[in-house]
FITI-174064 format. One record per residue (C-alpha): residue number from 1; chain; z, y, x; residue in three letters. Coordinates in nm, 2 decimals. Layout:
<pt><tigu>NUM</tigu><rotor>A</rotor><Z>Z</Z><Y>Y</Y><X>X</X><miba>ALA</miba></pt>
...
REM end
This chain:
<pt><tigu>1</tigu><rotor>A</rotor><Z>5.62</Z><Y>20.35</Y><X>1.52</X><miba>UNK</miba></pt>
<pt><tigu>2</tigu><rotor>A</rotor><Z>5.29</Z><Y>20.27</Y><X>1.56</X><miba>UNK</miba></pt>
<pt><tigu>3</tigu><rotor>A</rotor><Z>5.11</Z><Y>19.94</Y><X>1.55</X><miba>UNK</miba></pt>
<pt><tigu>4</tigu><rotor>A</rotor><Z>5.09</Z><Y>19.79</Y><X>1.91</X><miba>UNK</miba></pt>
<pt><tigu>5</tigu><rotor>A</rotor><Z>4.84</Z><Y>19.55</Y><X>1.76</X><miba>UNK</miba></pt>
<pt><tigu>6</tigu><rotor>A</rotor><Z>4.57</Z><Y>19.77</Y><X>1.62</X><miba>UNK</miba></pt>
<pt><tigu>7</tigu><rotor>A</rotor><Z>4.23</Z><Y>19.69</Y><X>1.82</X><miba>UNK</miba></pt>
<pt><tigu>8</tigu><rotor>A</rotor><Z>4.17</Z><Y>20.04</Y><X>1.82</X><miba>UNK</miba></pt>
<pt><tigu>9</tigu><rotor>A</rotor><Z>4.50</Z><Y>20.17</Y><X>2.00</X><miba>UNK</miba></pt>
<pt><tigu>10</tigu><rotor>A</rotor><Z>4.50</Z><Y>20.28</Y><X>2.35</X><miba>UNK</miba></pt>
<pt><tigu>11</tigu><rotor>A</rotor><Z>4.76</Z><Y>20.31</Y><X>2.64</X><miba>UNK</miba></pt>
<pt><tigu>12</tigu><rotor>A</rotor><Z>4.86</Z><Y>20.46</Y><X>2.95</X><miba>UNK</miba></pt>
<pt><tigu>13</tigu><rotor>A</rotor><Z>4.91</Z><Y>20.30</Y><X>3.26</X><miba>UNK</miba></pt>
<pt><tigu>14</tigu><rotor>A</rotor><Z>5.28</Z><Y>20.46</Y><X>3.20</X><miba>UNK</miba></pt>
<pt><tigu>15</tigu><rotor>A</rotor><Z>5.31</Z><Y>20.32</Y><X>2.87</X><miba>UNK</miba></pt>
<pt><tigu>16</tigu><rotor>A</rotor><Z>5.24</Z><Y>19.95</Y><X>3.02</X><miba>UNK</miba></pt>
<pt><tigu>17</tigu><rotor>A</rotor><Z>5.46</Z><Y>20.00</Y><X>3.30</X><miba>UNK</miba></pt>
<pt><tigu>18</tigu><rotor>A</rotor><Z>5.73</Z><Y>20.11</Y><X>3.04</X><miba>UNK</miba></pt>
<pt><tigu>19</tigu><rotor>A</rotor><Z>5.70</Z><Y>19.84</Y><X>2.78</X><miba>UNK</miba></pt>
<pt><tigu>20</tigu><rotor>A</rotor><Z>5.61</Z><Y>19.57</Y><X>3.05</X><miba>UNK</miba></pt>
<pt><tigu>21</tigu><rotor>A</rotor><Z>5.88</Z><Y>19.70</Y><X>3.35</X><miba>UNK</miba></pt>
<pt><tigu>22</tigu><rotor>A</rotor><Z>5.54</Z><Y>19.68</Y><X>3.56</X><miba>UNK</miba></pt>
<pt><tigu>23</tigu><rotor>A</rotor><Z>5.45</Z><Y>19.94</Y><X>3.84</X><miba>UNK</miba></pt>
<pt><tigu>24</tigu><rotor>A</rotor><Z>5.13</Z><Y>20.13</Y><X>3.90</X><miba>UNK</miba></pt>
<pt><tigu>25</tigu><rotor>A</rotor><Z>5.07</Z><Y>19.95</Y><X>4.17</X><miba>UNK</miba></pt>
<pt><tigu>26</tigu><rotor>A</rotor><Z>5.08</Z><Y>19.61</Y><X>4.00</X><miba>UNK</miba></pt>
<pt><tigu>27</tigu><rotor>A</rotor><Z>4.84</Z><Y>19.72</Y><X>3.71</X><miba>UNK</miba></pt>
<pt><tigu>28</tigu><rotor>A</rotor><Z>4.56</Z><Y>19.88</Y><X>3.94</X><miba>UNK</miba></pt>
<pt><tigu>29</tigu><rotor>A</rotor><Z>4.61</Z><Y>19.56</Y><X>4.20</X><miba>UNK</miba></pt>
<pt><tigu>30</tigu><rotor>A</rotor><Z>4.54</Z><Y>19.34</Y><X>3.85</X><miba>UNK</miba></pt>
<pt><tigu>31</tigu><rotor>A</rotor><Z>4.21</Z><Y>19.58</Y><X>3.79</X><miba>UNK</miba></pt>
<pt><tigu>32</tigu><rotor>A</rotor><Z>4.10</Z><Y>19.54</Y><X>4.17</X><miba>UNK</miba></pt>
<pt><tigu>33</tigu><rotor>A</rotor><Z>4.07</Z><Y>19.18</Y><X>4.12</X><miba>UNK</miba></pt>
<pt><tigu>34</tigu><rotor>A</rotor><Z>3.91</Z><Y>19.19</Y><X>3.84</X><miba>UNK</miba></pt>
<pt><tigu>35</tigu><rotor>A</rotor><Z>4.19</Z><Y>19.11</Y><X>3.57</X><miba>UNK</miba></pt>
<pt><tigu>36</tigu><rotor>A</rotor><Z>4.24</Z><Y>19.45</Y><X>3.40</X><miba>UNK</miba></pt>
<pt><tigu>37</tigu><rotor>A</rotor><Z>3.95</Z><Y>19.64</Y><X>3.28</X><miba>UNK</miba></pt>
<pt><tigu>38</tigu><rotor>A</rotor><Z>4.06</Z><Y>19.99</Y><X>3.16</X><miba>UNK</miba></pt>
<pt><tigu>39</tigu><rotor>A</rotor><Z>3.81</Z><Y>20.26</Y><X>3.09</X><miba>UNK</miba></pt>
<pt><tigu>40</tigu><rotor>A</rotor><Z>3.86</Z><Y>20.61</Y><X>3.24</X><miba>UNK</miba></pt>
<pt><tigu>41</tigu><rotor>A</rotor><Z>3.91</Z><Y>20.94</Y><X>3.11</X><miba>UNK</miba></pt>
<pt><tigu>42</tigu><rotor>A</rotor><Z>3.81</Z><Y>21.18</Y><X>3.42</X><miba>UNK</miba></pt>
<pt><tigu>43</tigu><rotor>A</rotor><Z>4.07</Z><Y>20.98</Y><X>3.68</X><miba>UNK</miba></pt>
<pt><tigu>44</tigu><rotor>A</rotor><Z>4.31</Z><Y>20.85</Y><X>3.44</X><miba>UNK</miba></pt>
<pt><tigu>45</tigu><rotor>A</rotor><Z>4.29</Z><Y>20.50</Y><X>3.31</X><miba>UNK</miba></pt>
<pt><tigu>46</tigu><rotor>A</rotor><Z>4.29</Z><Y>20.40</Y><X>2.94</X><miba>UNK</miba></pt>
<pt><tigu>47</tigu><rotor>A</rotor><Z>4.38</Z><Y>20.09</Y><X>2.84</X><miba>UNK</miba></pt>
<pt><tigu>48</tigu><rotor>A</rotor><Z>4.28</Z><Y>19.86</Y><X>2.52</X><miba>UNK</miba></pt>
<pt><tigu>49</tigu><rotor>A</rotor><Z>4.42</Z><Y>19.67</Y><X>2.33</X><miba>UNK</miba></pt>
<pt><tigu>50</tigu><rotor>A</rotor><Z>4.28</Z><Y>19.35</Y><X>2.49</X><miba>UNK</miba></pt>
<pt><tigu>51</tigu><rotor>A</rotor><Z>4.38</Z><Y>19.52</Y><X>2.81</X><miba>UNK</miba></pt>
<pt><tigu>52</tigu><rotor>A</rotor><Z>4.75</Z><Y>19.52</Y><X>2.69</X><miba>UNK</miba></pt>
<pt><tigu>53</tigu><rotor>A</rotor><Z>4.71</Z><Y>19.17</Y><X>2.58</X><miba>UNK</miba></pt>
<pt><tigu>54</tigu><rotor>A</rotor><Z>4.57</Z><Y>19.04</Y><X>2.92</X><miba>UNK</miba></pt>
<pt><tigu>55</tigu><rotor>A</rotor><Z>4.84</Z><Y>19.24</Y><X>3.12</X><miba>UNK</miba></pt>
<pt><tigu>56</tigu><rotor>A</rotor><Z>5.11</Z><Y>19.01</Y><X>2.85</X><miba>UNK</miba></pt>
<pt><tigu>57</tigu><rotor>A</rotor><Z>4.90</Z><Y>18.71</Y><X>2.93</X><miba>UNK</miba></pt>
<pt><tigu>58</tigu><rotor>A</rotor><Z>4.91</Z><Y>18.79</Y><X>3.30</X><miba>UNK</miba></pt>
<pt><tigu>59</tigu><rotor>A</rotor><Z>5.26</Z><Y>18.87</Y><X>3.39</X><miba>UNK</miba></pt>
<pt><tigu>60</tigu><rotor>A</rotor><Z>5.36</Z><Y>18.53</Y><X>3.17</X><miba>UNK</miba></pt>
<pt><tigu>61</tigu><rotor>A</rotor><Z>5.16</Z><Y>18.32</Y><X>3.36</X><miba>UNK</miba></pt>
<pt><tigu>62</tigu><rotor>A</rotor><Z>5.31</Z><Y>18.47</Y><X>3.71</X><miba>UNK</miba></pt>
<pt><tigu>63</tigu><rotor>A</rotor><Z>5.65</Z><Y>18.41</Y><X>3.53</X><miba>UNK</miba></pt>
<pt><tigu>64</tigu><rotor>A</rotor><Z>5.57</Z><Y>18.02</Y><X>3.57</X><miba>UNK</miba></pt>
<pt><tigu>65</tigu><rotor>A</rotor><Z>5.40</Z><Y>18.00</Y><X>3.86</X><miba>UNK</miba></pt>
<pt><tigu>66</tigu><rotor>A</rotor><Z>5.04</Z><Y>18.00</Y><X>3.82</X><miba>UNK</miba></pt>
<pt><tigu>67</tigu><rotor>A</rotor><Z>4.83</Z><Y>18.18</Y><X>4.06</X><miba>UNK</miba></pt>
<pt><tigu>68</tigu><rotor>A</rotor><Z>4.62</Z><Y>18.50</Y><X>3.97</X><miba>UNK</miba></pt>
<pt><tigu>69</tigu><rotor>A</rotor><Z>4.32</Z><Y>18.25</Y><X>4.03</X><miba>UNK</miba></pt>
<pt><tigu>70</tigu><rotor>A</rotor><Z>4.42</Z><Y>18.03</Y><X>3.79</X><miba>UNK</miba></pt>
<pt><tigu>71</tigu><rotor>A</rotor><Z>4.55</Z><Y>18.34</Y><X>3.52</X><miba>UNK</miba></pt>
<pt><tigu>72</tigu><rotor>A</rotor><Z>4.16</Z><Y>18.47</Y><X>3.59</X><miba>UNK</miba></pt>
<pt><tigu>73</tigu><rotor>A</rotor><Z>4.00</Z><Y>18.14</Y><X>3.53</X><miba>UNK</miba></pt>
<pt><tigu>74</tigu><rotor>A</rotor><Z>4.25</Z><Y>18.13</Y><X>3.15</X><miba>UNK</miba></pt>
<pt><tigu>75</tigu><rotor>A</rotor><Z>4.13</Z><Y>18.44</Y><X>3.10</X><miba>UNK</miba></pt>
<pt><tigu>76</tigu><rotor>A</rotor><Z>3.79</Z><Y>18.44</Y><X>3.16</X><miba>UNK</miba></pt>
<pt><tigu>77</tigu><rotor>A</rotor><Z>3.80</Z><Y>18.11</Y><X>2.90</X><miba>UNK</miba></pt>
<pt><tigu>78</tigu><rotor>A</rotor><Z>3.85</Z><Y>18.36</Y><X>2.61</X><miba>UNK</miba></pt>
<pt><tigu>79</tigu><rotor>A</rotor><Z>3.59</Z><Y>18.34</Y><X>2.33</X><miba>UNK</miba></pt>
<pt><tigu>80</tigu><rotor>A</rotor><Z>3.63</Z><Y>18.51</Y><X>2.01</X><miba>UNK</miba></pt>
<pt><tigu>81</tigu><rotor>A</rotor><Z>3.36</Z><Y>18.27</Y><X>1.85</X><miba>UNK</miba></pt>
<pt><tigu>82</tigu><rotor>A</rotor><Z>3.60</Z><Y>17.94</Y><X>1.90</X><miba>UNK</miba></pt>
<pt><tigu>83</tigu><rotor>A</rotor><Z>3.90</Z><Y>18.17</Y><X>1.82</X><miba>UNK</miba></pt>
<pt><tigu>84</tigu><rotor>A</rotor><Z>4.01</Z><Y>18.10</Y><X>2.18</X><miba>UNK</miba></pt>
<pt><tigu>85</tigu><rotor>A</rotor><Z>4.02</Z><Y>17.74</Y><X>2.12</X><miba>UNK</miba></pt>
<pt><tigu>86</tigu><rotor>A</rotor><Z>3.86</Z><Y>17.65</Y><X>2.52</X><miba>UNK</miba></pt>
<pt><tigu>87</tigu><rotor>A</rotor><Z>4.12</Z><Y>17.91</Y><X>2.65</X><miba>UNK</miba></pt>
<pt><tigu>88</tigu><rotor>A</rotor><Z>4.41</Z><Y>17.69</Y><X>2.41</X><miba>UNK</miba></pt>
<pt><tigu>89</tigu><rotor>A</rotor><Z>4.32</Z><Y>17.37</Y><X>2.58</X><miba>UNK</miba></pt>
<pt><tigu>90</tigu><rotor>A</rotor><Z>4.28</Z><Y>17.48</Y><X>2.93</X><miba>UNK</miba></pt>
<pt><tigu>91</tigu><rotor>A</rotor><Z>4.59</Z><Y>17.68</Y><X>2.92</X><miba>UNK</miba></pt>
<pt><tigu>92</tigu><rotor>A</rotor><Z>4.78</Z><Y>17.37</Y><X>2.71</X><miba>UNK</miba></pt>
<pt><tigu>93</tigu><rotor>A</rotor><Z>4.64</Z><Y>17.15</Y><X>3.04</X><miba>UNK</miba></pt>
<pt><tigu>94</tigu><rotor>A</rotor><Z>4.76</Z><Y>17.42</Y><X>3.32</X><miba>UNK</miba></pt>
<pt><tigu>95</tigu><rotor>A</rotor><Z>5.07</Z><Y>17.46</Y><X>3.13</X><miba>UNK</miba></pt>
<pt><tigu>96</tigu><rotor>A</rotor><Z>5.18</Z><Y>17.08</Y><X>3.11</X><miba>UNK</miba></pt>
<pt><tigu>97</tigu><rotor>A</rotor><Z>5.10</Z><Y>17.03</Y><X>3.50</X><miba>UNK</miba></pt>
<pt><tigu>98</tigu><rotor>A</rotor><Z>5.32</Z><Y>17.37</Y><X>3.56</X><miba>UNK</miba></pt>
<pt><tigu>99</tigu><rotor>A</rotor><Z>5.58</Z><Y>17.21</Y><X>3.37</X><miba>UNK</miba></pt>
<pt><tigu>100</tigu><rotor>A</rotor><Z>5.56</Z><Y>16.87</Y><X>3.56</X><miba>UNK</miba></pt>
<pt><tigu>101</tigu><rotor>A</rotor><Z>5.57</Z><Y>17.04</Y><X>3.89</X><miba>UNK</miba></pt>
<pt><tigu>102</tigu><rotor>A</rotor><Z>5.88</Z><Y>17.25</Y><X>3.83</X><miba>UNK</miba></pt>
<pt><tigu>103</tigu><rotor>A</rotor><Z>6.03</Z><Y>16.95</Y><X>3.67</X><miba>UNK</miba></pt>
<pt><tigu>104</tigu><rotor>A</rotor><Z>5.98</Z><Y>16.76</Y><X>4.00</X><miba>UNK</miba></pt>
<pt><tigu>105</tigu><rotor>A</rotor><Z>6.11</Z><Y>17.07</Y><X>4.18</X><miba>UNK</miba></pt>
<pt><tigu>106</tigu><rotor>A</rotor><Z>6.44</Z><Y>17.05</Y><X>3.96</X><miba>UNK</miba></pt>
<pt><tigu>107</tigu><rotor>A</rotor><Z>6.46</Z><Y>16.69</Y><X>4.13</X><miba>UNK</miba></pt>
<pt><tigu>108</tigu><rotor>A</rotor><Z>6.40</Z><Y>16.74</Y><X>4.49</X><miba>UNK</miba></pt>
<pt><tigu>109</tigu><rotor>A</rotor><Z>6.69</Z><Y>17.06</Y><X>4.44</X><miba>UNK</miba></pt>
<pt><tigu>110</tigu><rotor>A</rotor><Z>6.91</Z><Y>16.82</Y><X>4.29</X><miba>UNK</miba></pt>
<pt><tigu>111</tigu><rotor>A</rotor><Z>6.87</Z><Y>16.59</Y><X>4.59</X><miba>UNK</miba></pt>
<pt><tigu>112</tigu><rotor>A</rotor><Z>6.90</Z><Y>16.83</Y><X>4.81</X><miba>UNK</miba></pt>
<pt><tigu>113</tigu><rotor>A</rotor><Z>7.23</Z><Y>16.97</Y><X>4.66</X><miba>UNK</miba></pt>
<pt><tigu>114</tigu><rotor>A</rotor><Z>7.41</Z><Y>16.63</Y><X>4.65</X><miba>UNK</miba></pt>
<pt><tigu>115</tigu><rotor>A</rotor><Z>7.25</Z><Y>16.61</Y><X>5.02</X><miba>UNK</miba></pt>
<pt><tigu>116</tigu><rotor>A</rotor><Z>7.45</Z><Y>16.91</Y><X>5.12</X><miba>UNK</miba></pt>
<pt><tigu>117</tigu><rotor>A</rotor><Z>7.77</Z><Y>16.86</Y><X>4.89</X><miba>UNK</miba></pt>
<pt><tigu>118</tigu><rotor>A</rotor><Z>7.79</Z><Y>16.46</Y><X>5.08</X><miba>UNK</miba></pt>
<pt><tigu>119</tigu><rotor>A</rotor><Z>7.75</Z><Y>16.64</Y><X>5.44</X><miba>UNK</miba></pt>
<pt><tigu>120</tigu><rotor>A</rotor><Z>8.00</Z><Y>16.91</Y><X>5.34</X><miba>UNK</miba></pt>
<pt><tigu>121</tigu><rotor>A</rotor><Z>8.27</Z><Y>16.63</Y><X>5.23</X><miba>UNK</miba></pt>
<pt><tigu>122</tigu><rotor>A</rotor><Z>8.17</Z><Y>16.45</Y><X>5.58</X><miba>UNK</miba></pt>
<pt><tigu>123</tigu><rotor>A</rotor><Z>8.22</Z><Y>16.77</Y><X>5.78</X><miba>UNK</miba></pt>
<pt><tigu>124</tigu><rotor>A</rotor><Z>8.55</Z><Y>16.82</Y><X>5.57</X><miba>UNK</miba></pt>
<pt><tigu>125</tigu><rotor>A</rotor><Z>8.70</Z><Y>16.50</Y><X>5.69</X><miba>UNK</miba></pt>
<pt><tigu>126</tigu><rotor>A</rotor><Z>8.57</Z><Y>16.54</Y><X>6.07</X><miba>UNK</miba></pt>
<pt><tigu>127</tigu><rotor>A</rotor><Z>8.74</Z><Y>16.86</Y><X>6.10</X><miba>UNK</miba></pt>
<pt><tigu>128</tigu><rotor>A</rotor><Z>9.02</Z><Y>16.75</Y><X>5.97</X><miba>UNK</miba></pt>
<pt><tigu>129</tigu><rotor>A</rotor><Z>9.07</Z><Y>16.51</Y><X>6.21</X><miba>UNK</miba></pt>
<pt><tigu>130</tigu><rotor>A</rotor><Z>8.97</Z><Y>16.73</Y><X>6.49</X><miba>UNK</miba></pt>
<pt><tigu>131</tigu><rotor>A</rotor><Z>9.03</Z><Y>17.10</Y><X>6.38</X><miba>UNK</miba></pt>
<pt><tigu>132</tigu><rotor>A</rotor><Z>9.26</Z><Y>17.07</Y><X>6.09</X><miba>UNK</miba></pt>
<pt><tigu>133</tigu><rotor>A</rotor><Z>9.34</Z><Y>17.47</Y><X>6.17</X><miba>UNK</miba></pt>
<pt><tigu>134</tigu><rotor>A</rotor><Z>8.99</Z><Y>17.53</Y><X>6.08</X><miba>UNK</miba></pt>
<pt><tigu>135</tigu><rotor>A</rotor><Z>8.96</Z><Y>17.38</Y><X>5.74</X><miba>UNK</miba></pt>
<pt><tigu>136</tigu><rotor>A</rotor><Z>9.14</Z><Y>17.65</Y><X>5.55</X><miba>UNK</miba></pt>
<pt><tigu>137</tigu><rotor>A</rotor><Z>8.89</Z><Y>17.90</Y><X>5.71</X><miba>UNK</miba></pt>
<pt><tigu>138</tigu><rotor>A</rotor><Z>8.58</Z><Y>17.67</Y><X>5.77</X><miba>UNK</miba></pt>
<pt><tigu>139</tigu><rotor>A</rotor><Z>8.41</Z><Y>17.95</Y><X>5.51</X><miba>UNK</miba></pt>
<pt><tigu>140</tigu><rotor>A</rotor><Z>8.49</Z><Y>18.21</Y><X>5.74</X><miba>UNK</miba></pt>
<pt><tigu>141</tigu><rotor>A</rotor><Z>8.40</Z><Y>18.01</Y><X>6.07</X><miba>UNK</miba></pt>
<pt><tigu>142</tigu><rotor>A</rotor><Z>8.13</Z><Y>18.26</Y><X>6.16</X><miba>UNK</miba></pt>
<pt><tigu>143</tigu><rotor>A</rotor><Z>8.35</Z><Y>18.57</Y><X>6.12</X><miba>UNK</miba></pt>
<pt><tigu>144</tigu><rotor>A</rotor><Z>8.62</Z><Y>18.39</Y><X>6.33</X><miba>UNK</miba></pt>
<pt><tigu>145</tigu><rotor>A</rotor><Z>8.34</Z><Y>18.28</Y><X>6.62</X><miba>UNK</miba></pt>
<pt><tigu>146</tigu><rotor>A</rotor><Z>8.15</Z><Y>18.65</Y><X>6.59</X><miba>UNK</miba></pt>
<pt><tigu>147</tigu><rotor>A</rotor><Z>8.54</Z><Y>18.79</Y><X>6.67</X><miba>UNK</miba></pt>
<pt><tigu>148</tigu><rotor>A</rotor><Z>8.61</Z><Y>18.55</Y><X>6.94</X><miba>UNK</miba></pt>
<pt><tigu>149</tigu><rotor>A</rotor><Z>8.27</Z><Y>18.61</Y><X>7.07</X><miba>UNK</miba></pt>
<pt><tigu>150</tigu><rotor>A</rotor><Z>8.34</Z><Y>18.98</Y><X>7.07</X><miba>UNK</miba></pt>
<pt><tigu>151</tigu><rotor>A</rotor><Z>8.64</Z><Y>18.96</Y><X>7.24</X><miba>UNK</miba></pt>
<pt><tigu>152</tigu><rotor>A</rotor><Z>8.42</Z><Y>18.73</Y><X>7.54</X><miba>UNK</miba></pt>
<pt><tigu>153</tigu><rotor>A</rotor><Z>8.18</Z><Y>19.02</Y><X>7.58</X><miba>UNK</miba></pt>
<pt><tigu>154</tigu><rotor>A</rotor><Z>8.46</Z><Y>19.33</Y><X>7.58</X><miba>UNK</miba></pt>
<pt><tigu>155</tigu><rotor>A</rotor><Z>8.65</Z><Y>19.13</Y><X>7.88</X><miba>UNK</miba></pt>
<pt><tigu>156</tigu><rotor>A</rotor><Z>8.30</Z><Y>19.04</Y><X>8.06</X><miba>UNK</miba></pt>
<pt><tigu>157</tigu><rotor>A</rotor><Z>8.23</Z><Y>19.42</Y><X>8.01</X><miba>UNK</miba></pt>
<pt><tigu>158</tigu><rotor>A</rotor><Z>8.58</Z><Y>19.55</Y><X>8.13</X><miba>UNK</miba></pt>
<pt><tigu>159</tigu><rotor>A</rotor><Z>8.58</Z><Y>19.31</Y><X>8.45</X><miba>UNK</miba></pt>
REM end
């Protein structure tokens, strides 16, 4: 197999899509804005090695959230002559605030899940009071009020 990691090594835009499980599309949107920089070959695309390596870098930062904006502004950080150490702190920085905003995201659907699972318990114990016939089917409420609304519009139909 040959080395994925050799500078020299070039790839397809089907060989990306493959290894990545990326579409066409997606790679030549990521080259319109400026992202992807593949030479040509008469109309096909070539990619690099630092092309494959920016498509990784790309599609992980969409993974947790960050916005092609943002992936751009890591990229563009890159500098062989500090080893990539501005592009290391800046993404270490974008990374921890990412992390800190889907941690508070955790929170607010754990609220809202103990929010629903209280207001299911209270509409439980109304209807039981009230419509204890419906509690065994209160999951399929909508099927039984689409049937009964049904059977309204066949006998306004057949008056």
């Amino acid at each position: 197999m040959a080395d994925l990691r050799r500078p020299e090594r070039t790839f397809t835009i089907r060989q990306l899509c493959n290894e990545f499980k990326a579409t066409p599309r997606a790679l030549r949107f990521y080259e319109d804005k400026g992202l992807l920089n593949p030479a040509r070959e008469g109309l096909n695309r070539v990619y690099s090695h630092k092309d494959r390596v920016r498509l990784q870098l790309i599609l992980r930062g969409k993974r947790v959230g960050l916005s092609l904006t943002e992936i751009r502004e890591l990229l563009d950080l890159y500098d062989e002559n500090d080893e990539g150490a501005a592009q290391m702190a800046r993404s270490l920085k974008k990374f921890r605030e990412r992390a800190t905003a889907l941690e508070q995201q955790r929170d607010d659907i754990d609220n809202a899940l103990i929010e629903l699972r209280e207001a299911c318990n209270r509409l439980e114990r109304r209807l039981t009071e009230i419509r204890p016939d419906l509690l065994p089917r209160a999951a399929d409420y909508e099927q039984v009020l689409r049937a009964r609304l049904d059977g309204h519009a066949e006998a306004m139909l057949g008056k």
